[in-house]
C-alpha positions as CSV (number, residue, x, y, z in Angstrom):
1,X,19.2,-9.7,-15.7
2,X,16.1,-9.0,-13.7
3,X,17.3,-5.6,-13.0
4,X,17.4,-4.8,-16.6
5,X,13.9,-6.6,-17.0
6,X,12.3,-3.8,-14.4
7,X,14.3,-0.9,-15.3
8,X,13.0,-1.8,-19.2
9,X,9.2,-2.0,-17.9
10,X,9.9,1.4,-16.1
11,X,11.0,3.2,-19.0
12,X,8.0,2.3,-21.2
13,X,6.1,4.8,-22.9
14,X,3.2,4.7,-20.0
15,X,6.2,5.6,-16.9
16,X,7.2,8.6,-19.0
17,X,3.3,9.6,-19.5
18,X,2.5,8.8,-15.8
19,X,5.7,11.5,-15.1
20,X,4.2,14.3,-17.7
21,X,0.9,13.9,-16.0
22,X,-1.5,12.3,-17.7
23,X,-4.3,10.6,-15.9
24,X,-3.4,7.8,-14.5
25,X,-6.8,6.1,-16.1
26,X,-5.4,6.6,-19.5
27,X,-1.9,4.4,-18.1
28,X,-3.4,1.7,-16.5
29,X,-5.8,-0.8,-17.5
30,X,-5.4,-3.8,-16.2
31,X,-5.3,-3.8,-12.2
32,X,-8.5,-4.8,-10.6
33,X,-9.3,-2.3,-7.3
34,X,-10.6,-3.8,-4.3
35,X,-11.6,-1.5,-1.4
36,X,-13.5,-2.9,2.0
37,X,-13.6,-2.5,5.6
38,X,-10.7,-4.8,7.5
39,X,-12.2,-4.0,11.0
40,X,-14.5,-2.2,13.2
41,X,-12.2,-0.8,16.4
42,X,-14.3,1.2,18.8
43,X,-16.5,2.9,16.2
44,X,-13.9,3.2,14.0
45,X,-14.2,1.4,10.3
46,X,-10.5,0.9,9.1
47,X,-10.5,0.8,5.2
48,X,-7.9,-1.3,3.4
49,X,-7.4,-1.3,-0.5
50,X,-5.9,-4.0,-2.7
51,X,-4.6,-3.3,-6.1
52,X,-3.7,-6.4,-7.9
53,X,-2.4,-6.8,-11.5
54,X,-5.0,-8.6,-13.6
55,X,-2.2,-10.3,-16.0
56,X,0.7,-11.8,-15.1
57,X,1.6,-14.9,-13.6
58,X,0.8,-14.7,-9.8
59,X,1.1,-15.5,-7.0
60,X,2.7,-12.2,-7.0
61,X,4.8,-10.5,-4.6
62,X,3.1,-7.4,-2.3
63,X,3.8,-4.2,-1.4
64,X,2.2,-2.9,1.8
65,X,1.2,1.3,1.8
66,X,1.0,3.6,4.7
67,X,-0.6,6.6,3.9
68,X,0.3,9.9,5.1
69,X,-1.4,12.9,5.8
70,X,0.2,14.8,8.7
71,X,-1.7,12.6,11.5
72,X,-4.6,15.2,10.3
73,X,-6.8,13.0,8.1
74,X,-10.9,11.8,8.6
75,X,-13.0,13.2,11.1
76,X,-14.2,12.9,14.5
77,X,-16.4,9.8,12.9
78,X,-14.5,8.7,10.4
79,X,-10.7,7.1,9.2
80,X,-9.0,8.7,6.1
81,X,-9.3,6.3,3.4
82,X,-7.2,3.6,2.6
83,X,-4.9,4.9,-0.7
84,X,-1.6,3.9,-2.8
85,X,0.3,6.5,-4.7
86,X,-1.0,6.9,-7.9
87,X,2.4,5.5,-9.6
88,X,2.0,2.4,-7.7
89,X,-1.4,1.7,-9.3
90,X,1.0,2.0,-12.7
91,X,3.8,-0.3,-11.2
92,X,1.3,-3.1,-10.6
93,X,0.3,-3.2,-14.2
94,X,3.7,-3.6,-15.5
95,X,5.8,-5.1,-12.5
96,X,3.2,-7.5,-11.5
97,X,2.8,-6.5,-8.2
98,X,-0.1,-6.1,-5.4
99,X,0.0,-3.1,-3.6
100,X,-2.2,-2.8,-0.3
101,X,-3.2,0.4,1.0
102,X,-3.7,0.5,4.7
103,X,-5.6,3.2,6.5
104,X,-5.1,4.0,10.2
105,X,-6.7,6.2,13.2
106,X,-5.0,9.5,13.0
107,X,-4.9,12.0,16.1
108,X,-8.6,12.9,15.8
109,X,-9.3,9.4,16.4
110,X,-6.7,7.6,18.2
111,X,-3.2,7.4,19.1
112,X,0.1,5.8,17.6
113,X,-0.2,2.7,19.1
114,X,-3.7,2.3,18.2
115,X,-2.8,3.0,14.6
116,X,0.1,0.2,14.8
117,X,-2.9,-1.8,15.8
118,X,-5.0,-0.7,13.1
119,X,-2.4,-1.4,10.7
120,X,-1.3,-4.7,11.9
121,X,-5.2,-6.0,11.6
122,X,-5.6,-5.2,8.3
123,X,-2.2,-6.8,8.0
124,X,-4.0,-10.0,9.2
125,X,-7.1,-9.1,6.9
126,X,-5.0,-9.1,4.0
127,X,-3.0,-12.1,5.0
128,X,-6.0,-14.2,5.7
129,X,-7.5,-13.3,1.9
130,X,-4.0,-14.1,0.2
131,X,-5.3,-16.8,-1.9
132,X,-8.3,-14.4,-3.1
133,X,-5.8,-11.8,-4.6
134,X,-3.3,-14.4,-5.7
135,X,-0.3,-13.1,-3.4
136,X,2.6,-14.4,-2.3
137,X,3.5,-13.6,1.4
138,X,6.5,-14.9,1.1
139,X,7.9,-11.6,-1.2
140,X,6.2,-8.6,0.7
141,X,7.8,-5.4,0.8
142,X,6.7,-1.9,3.0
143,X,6.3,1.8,2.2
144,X,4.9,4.9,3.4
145,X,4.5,8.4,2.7
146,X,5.3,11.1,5.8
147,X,3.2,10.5,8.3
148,X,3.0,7.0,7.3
149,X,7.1,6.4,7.4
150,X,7.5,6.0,10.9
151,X,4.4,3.5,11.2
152,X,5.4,1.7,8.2
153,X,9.3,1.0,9.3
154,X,8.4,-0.2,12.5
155,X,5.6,-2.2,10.4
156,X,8.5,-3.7,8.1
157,X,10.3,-4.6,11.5
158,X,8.0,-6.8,12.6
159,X,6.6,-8.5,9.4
160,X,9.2,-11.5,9.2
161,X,8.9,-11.5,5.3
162,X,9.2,-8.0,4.9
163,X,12.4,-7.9,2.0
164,X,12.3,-4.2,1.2
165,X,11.2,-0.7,2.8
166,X,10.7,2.6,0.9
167,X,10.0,5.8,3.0
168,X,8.8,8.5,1.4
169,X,9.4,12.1,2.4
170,X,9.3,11.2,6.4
171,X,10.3,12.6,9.1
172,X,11.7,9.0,11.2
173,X,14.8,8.6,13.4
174,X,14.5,4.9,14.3
């Protein structure tokens, strides 16, 4: 039954739109955006972003997202910023579901472990602000996108209520 209840939310009118490309402001309207710094590391400010449904019956369940971006992204200065995919902004709107972006130091910047660090701070970040986005750590659930695979499945290892992990187009062996 509760398969059938998300696969009928997915094949609304706004999934198919989302797929033909329209903007994904003209899909969704009712997630509030919430972007800030989780930490300071060694000059570094480590950007997280919180997309949470505005209705809905909360607490709701969360999905954690490592972006990708080759291990190339910011500057000598600066992180790449914290993002979701731009379908997950659509899925918390209809699925009720929080989806966290986390942003890490990339080579210019740091090194692997250092961005598991990264990445398990804002972890704690998000975790000590639960009750401010109305989430329930108790359902969480892990993704990334290339770069962001092999962080975010050794992330998923080690986050004891981690239920679910989606890699997306990754190159992992684990």
């Amino acid at each position: 039954m509760e398969a059938m209840l998300i696969m009928n939310k997915l094949l609304r009118p706004s999934f198919f739109s989302l797929l033909a490309g329209v903007t994904l402001s003209s899909v969704v309207s009712a997630v509030t955006i919430t972007e800030e710094i989780a930490l300071n590391v060694e000059g570094f400010e480590i950007p997280i972003m919180v997309v949470v449904p505005e209705e809905g019956v909360g607490p709701f369940p969360v999905v954690y997202h490592v972006h990708g971006g080759g291990w190339n992204g910011g500057t000598d200065t600066t992180v790449p910023e914290a993002s979701v995919p731009s379908g997950f902004r659509m899925l918390s709107d209809e699925l009720g579901v929080i989806h966290v972006g986390l942003a890490y130091r990339c080579k210019l910047q740091g090194s692997f472990p250092e961005a598991m660090d990264d990445l398990r701070a804002s972890v704690k970040w998000f975790e000590a602000k639960a009750d401010d986005f109305n989430a329930d750590l108790s359902r969480v659930g892990l993704s990334g996108g290339s770069a962001g695979t092999p962080l975010s499945a050794l992330l998923a290892q080690e986050i004891v209520a981690s239920r679910t992990y989606v890699g997306l187009y990754g190159v992992y062996d684990m």
